[in-house]
C-alpha positions in Angstrom: -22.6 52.8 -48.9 -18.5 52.5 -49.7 -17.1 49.5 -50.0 -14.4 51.3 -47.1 -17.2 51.3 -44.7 -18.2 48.0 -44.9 -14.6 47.0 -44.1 -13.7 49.3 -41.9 -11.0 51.1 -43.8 -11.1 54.7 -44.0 -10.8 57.6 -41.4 -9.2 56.0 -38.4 -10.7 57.9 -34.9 -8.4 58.0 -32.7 -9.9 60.0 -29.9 -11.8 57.0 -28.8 -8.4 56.1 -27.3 -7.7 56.5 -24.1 -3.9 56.2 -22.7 -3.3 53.8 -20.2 -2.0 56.6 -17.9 1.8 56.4 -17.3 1.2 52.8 -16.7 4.8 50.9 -18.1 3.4 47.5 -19.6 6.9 46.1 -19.7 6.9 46.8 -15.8 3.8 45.3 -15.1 5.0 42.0 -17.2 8.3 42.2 -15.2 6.1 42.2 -12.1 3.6 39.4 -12.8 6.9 37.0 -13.9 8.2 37.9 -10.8 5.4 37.1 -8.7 4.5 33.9 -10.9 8.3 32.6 -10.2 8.3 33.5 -6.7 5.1 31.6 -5.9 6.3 28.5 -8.3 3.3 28.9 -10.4 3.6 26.1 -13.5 1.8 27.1 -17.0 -1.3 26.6 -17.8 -2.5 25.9 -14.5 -5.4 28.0 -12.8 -3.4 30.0 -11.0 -1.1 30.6 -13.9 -4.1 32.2 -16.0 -5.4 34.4 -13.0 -2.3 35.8 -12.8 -1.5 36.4 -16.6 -5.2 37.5 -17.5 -6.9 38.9 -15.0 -7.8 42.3 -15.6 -6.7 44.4 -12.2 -7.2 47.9 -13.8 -10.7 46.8 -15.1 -12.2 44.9 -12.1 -9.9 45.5 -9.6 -9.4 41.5 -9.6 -5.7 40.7 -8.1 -4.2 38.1 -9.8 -2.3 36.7 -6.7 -5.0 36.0 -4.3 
């Protein structure tokens, strides 16, 4: 066994990857802000972490409900 292989370094894979599928991240930040500031969500509050973390395109969870 390498050294490389124990520390991952090597022959990166990137077909593992998957893209995100046209999704704009800068939009959906934009959008979340938005939303947070509409609803005068204050950091670091419950709501304030559902809305920033939860995962929509994974779980389907909304973060404004």
């Amino acid at each position: 066994m390498k050294i490389q292989d124990v520390i991952g370094q090597g022959v990166y894979k990137s077909s593992k990857l998957r893209p995100l599928g046209g999704i704009n991240m800068s939009h959906t930040a934009q959008r979340l802000a938005r939303g947070v500031q509409r609803r005068g969500i204050q950091p670091g509050t419950d709501a304030w972490f559902r809305a920033w973390f939860s995962l929509p395109y994974m779980t389907g969870e909304q973060p404004f409900k």
